[in-house]
Backbone as numpy.savetxt, mean C-alpha at the origin, in Angstrom:
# Nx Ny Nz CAx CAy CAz Cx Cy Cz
-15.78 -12.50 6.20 -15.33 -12.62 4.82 -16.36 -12.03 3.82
-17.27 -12.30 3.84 -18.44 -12.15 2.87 -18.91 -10.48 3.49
-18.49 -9.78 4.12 -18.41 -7.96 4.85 -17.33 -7.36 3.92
-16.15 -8.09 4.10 -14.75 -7.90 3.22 -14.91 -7.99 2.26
-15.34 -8.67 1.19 -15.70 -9.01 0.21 -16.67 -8.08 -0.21
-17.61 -7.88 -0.44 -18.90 -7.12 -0.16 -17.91 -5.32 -0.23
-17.38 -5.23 0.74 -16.70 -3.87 1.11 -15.93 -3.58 -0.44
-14.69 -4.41 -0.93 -14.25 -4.45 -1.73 -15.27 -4.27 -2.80
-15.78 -5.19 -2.83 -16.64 -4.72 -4.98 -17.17 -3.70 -4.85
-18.06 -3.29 -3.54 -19.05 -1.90 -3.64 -19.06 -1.13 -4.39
-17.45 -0.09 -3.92 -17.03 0.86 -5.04 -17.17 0.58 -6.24
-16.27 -0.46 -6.72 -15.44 -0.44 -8.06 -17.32 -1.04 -8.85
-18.09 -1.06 -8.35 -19.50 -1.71 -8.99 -20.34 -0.32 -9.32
-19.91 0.45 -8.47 -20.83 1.80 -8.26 -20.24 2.81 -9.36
-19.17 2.35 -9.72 -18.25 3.19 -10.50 -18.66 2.34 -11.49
-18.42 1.31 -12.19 -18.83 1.00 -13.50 -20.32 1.05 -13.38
-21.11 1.13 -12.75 -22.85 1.23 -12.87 -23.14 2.78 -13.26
-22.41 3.67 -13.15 -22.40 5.49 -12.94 -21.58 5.73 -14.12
-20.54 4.65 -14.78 -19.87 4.77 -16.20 -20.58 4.38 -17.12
-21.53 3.10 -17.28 -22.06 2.69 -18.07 -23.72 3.59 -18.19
-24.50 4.22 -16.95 -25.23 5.49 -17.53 -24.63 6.09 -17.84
-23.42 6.07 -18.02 -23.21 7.84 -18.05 -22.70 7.67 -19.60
-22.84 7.04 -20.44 -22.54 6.57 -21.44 -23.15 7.33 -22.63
-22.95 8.17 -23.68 -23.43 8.49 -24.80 -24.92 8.29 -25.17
-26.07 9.13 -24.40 -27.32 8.56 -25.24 -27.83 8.39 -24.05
-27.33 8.05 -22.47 -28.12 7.66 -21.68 -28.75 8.76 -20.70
-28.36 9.87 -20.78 -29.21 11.20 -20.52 -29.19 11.15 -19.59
-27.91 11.26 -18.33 -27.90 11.65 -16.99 -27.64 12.81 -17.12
-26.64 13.10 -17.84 -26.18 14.71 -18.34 -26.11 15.06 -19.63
-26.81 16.09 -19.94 -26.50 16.22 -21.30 -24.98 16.37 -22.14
-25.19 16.19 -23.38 -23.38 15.66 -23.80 -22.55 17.29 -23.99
-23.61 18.37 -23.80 -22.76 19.61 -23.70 -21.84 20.03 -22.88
-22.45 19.48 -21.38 -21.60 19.54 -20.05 -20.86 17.93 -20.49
-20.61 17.38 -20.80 -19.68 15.95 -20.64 -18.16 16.75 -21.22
-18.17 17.86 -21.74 -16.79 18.10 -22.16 -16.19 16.95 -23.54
-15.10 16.67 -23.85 -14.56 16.03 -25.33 -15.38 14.58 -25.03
-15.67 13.83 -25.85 -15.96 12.43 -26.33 -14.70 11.76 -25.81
-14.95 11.14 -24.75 -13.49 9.98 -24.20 -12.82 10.74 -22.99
-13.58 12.17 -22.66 -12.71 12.71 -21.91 -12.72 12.07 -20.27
-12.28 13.45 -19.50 -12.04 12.25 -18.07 -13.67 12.79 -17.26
-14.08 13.66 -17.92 -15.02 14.30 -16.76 -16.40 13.21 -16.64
-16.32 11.87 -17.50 -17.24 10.87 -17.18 -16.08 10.02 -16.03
-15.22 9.93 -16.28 -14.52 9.15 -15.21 -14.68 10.06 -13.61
-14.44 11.41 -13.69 -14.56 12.06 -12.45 -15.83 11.81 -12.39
-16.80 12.10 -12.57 -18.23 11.80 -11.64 -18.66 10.56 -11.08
-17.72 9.47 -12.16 -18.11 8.38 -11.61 -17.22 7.94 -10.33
-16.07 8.27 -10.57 -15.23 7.96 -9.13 -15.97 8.77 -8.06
-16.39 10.16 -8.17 -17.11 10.82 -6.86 -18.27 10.01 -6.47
-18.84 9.22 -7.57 -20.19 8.81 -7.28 -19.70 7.48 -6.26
-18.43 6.63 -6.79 -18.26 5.79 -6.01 -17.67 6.18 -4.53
-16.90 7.35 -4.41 -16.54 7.79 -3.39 -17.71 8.13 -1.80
-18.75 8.79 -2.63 -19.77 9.12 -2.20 -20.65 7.96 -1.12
-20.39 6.67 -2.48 -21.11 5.51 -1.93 -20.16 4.34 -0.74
-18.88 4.82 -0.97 -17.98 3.67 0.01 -18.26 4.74 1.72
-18.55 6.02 1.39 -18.59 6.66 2.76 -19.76 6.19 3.12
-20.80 6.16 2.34 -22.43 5.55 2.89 -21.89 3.97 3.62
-21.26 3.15 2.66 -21.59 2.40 3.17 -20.13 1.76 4.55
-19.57 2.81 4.85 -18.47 3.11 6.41 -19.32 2.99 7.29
-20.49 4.67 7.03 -20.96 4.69 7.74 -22.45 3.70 8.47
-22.45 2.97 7.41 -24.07 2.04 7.67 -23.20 0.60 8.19
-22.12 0.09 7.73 -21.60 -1.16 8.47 -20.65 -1.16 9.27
-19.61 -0.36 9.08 -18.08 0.38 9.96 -17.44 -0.89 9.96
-16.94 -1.77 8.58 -16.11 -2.80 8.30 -14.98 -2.14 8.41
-13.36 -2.69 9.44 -12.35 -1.73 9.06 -12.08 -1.58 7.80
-12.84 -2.94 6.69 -11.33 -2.67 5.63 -12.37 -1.32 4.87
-13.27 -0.80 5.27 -13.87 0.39 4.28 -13.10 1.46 4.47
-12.46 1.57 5.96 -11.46 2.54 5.95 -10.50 3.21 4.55
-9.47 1.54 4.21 -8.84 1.46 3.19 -9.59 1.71 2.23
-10.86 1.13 1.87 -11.48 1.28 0.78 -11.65 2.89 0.50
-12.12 3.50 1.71 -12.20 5.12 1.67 -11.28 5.96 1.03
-10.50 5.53 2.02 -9.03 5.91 0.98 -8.19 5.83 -0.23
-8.52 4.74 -0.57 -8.54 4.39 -1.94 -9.17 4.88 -2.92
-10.62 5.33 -3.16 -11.66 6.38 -3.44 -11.18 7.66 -3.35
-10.81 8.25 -1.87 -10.16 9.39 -2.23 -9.13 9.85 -3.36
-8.13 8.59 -3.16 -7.44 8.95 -3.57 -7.30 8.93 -5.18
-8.42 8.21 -5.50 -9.09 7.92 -7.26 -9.29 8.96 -7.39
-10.19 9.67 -6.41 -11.46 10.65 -7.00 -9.84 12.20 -7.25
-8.94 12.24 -6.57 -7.70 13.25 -6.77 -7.63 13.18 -7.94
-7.13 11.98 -8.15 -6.18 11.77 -9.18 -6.90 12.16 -10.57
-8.29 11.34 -10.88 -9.59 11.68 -12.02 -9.48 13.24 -11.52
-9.61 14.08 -11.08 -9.96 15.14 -10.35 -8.51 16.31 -11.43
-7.43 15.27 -11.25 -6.60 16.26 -11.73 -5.83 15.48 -13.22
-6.37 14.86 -13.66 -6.74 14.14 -14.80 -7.52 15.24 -15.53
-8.87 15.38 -14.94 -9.86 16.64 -15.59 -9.47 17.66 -15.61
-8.63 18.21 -14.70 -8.46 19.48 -14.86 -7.00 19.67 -15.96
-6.20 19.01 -16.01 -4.72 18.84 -16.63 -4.79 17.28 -17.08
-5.12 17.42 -18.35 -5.13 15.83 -18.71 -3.62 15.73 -19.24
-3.52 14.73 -19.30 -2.05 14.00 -19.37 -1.06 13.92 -18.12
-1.54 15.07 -17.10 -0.73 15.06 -15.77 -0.28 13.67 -15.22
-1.42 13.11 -14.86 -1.42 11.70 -13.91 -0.50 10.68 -14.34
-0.32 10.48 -16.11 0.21 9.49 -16.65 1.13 10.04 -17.19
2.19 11.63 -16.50 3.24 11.86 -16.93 3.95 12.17 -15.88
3.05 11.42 -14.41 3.82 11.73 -13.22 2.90 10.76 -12.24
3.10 9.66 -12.98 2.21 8.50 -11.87 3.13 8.10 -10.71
4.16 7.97 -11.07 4.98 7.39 -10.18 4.88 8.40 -8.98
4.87 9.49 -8.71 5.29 10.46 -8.15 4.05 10.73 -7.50
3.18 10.92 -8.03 1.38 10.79 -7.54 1.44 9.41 -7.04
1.38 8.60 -6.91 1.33 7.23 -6.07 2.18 7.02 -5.07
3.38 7.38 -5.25 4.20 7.99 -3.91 3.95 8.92 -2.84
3.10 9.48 -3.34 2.50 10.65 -2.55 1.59 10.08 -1.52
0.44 9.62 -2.69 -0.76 9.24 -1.99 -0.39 7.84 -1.02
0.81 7.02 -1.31 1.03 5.73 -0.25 1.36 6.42 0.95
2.15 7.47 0.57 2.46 8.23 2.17 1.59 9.06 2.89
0.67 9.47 2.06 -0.17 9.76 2.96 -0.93 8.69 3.42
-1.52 7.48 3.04 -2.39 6.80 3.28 -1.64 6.14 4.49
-0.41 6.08 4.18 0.12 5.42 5.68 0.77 6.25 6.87
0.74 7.68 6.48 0.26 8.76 7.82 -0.59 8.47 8.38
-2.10 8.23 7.84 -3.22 7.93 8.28 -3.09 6.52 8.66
-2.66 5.69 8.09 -2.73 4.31 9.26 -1.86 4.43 10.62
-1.05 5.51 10.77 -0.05 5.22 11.92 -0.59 6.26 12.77
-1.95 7.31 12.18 -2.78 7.76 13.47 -3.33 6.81 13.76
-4.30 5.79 13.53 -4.90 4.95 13.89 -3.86 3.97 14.80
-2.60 3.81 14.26 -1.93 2.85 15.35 -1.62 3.55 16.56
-1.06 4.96 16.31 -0.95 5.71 17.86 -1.91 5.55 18.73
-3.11 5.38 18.11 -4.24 5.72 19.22 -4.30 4.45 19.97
-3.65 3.22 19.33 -4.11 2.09 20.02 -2.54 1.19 19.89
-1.92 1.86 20.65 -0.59 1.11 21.03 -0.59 -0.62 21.19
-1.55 -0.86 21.73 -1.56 -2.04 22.87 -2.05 -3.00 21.84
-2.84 -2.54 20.60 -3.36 -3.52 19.18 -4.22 -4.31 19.81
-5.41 -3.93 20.39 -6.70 -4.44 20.87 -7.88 -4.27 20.52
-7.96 -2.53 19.81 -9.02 -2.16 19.53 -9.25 -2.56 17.97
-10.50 -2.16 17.72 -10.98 -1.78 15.93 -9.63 -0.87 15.30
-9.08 -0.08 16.08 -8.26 0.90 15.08 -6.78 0.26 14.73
-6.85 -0.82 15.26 -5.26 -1.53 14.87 -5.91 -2.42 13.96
-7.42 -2.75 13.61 -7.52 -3.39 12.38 -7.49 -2.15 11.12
-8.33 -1.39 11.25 -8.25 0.03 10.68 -6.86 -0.04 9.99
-5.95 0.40 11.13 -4.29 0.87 10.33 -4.29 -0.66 9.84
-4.25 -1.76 10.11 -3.90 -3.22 9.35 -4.16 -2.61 7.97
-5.67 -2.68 7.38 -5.84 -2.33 6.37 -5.33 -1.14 4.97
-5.35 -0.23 6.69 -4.24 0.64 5.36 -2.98 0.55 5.14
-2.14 -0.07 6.23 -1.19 -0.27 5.73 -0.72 -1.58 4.69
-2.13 -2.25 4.25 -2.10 -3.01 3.28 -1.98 -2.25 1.99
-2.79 -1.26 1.84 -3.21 -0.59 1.23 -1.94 0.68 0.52
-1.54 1.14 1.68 -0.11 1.88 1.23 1.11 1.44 0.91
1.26 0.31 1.38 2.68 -0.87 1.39 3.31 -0.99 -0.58
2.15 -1.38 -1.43 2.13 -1.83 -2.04 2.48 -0.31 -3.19
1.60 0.64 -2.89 1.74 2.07 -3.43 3.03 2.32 -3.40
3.59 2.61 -2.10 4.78 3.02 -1.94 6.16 2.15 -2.10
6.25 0.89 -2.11 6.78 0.18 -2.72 6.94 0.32 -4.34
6.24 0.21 -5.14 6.06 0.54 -6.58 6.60 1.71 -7.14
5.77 2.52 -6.97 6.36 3.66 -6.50 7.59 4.42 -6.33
8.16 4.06 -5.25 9.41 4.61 -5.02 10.66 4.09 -6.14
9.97 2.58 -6.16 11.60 2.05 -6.70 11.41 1.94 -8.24
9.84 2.61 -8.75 10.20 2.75 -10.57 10.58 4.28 -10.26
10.64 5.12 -9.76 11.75 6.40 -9.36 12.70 6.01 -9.64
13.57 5.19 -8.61 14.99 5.17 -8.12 15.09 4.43 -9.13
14.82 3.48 -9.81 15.37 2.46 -10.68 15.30 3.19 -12.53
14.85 3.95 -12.98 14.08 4.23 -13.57 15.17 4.53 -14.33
15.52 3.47 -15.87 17.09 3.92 -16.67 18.35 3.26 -16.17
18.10 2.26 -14.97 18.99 1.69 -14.66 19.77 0.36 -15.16
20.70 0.04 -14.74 21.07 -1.24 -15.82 20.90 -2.43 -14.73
20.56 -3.54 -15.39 19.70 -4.90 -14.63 20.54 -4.92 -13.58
21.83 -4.92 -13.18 22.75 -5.34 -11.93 22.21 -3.64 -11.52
22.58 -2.77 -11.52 22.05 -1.60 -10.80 20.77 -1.77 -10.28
20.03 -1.90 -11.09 18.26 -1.18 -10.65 18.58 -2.78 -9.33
18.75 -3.69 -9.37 18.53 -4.93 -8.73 19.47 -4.53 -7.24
20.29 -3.67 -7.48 21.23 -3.47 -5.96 20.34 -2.39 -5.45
19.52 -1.41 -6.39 18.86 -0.64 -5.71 17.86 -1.04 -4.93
17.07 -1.96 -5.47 15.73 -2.87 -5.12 16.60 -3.01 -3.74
17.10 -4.19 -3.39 17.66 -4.71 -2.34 17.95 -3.65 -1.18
18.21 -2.33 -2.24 18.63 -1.31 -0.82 17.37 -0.68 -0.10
15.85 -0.58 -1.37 14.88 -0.25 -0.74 14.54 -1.30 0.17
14.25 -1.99 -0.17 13.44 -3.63 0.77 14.65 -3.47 2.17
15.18 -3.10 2.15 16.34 -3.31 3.24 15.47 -2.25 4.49
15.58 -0.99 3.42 15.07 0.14 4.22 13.75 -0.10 4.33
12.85 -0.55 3.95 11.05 -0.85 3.83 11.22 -1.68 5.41
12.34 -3.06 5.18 12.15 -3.84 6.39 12.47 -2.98 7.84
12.80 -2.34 8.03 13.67 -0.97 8.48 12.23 -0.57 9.14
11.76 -0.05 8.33 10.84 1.10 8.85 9.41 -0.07 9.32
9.61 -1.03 8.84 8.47 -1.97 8.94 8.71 -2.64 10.41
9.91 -2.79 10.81 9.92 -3.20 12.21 9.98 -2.14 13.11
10.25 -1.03 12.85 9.98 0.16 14.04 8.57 0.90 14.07
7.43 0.09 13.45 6.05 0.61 13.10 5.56 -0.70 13.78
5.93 -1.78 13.35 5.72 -3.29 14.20 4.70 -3.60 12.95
5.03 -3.20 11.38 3.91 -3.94 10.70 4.52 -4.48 9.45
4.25 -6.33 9.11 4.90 -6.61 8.40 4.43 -6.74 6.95
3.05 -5.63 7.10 2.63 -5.30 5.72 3.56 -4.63 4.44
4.69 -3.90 4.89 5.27 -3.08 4.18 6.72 -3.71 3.48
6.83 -4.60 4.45 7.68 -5.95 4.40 7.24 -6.95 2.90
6.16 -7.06 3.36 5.68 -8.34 2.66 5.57 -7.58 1.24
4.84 -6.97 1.08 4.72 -5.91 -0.58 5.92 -5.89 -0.64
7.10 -5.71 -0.58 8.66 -5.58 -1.19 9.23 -7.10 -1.49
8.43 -8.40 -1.20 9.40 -9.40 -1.50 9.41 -9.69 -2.59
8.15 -9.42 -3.46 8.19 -9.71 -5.09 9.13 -9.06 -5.64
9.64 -7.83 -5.32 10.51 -7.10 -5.98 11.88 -7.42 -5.49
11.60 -8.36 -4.61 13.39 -8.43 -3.84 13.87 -10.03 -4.43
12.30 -11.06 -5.11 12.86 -12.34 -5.29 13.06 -11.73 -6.57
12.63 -11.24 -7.37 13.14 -10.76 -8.59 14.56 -10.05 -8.91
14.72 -9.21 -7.76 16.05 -8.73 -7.74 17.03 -9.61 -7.72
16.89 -10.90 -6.43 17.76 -11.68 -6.31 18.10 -12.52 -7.60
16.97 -13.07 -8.23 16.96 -13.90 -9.65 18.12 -12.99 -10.81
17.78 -11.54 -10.65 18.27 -10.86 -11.57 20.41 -10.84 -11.49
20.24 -10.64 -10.20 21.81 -11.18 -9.60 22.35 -11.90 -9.84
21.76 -13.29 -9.47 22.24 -14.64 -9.78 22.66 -14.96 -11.46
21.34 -14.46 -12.09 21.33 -14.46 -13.45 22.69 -14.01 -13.81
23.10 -12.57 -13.80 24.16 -11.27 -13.58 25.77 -12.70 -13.23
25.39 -13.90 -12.22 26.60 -14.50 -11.74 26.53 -15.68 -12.90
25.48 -15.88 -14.05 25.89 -16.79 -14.69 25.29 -18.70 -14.73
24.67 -17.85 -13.38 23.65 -18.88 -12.48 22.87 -19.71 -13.64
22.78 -21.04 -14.58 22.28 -21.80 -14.88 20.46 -21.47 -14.41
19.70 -22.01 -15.15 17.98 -21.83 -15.19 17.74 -22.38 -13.82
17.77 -23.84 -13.72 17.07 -24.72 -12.49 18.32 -24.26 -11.34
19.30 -23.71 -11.35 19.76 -23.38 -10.22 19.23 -21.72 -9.79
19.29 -20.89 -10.75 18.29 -19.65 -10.28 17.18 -19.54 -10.02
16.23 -20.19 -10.36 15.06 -20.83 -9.66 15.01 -21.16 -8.47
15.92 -22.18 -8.13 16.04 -23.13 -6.41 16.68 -21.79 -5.61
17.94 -21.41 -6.34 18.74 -20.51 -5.21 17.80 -19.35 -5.05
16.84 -18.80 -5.69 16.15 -17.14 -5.47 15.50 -17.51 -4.46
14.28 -18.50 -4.44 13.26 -19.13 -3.99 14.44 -19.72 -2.54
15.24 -20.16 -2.07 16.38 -20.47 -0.84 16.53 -18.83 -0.38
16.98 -18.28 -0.85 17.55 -16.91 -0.49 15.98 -16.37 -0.21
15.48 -16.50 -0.56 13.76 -15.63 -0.04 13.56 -16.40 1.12
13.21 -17.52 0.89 12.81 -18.33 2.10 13.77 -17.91 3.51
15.20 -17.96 2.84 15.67 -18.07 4.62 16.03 -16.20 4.65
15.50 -15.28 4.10 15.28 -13.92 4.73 13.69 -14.21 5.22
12.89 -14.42 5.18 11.83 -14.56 5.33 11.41 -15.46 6.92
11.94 -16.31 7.06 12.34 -17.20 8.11 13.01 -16.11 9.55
14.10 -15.91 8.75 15.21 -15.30 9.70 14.66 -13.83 10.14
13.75 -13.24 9.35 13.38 -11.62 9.75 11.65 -12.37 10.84
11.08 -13.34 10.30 9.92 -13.90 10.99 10.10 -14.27 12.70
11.72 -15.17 12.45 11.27 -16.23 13.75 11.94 -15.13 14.75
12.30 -13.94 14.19 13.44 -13.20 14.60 12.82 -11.88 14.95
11.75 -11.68 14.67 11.05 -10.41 14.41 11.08 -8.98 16.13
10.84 -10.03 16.73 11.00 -9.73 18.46 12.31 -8.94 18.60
13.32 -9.58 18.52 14.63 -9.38 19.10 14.85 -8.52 18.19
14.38 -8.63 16.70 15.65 -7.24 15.79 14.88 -6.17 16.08
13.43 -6.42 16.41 12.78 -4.81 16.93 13.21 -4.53 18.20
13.46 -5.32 19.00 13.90 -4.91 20.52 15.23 -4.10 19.98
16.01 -4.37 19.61 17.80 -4.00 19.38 17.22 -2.82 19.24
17.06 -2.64 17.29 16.19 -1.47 17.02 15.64 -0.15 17.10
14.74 -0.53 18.65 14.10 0.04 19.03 14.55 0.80 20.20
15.79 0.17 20.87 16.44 0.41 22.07 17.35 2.35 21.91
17.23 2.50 21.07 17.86 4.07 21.06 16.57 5.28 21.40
15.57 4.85 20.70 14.32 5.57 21.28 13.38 5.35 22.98
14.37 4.48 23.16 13.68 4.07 24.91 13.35 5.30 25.43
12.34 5.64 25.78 11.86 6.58 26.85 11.68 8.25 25.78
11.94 8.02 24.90 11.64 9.16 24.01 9.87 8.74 23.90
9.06 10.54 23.20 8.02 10.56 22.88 8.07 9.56 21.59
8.74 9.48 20.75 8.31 9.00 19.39 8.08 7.07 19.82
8.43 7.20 20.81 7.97 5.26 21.16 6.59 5.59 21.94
6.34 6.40 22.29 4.96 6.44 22.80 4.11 6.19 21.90
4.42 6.37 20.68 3.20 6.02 19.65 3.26 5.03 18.79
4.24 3.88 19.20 4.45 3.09 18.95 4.05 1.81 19.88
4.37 0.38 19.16 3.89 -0.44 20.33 5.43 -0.94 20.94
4.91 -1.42 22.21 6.21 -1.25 23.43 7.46 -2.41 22.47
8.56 -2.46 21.93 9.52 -3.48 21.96 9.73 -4.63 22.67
8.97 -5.78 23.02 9.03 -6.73 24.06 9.44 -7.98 23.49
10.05 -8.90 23.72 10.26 -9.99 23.34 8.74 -10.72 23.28
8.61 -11.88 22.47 7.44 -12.42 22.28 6.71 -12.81 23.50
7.58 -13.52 24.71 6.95 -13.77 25.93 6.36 -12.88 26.25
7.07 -11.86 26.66 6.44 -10.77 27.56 5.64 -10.43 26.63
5.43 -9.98 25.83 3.99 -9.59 24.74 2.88 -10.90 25.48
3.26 -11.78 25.64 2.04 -12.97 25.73 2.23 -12.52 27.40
2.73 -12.79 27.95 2.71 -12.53 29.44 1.39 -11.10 29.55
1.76 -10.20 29.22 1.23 -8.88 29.48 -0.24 -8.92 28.55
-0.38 -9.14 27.59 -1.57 -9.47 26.96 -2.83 -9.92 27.52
């Protein structure tokens, strides 16, 4: 915990310690090269500086979650990167830049899961982390896209159709990180429905919070068998090779 912890602030400490020199007057660089007053090119050096420092410190402890953290950095140091070069870009196409970067970040967690099918080694904590890390990106993401101008009963059937598909892709990867980042947006959807049916306060409350619970339950105690079904059209294809085997929970404990 206190590695995890530790891993997490590093960056984001190294980056405000490299913002606050780098501050008007404090003479790391002179203010000729800083470009406009407020601009981004103090934010780009400082994200590289933190980028710089989460790889030092991969390489001096090799905590998985620095992996994520790495990536996360990268994907700052892009974004500041093209912030500086085209300002206004990032925040006139965030959605679309964060979509990007969740999918890539969770390309890169599902090399790490190929390599370790069997989820024994360091690299199935590795992908754990990033796919903490991308779940949440690409979730967000996608569905202020798709939703984006929609009317409360619409954007709310859309929600439901992503989380449908998130749970989808989350049991044929075997990770219920991608799952879990979509339920805030799916108890909200449901609330928004109910609301939509006329649903009284203390009964949309109880019924959202019922309807979460027993998807939550039912995709949990169930998780085995709907990936076995699932999974049963790819039997003996390459693309299950890089996946972990479909087994009912026994045999996972049996073979383990």
């Amino acid at each position: 915990l206190p590695a995890i912890l530790l891993a997490l602030a590093f960056a984001p400490l190294v980056v405000q310690a490299v913002l606050n020199f780098y501050s008007p007057g404090a003479g790391l660089i002179s203010s000729d090269l800083r470009g406009e007053p407020g601009g981004s090119y103090d934010l780009l050096v400082a994200v590289g500086a933190g980028f710089i420092a989460t790889l030092a410190f991969q390489a001096r402890f090799r905590v998985p979650i620095t992996y994520a953290a790495t990536a996360a950095m990268a994907a700052a140091l892009v974004l500041a990167a093209l912030e500086w070069a085209v300002p206004g870009l990032v925040e006139s196409h965030l959605a679309v830049l964060t979509l990007v970067t969740g999918l890539a970040i969770f390309a890169a967690a599902m090399v790490f899961d190929a390599r370790d099918v069997q989820r024994i080694s360091l690299d199935t904590d590795k992908a754990f982390w990033l796919h903490l890390l991308a779940a949440p990106l690409i979730v967000h993401s996608s569905l202020a896209l798709l939703t984006e101008g929609d009317t409360d009963g619409a954007r709310s059937m859309l929600v439901v159709g992503v989380v449908c598909l998130l749970a989808l892709v989350a049991l044929i990867v075997d990770r219920r990180a991608i799952l879990v980042s979509g339920l805030a947006y799916l108890g909200i959807a449901i609330g928004t429905l109910l609301q939509n049916a006329a649903v009284d306060e203390t009964t949309l409350f109880a019924g959202t919070l019922v309807i979460l619970g027993l998807i939550v339950l039912m995709l949990g105690s169930g998780w085995s068998a709907l990936r076995a079904q699932l999974m049963r059209p790819f039997k003996g294809t390459t693309f299950a090779t890089y996946l972990p085997a479909a087994l009912p929970a026994a045999s996972n404990a049996v073979r383990n």
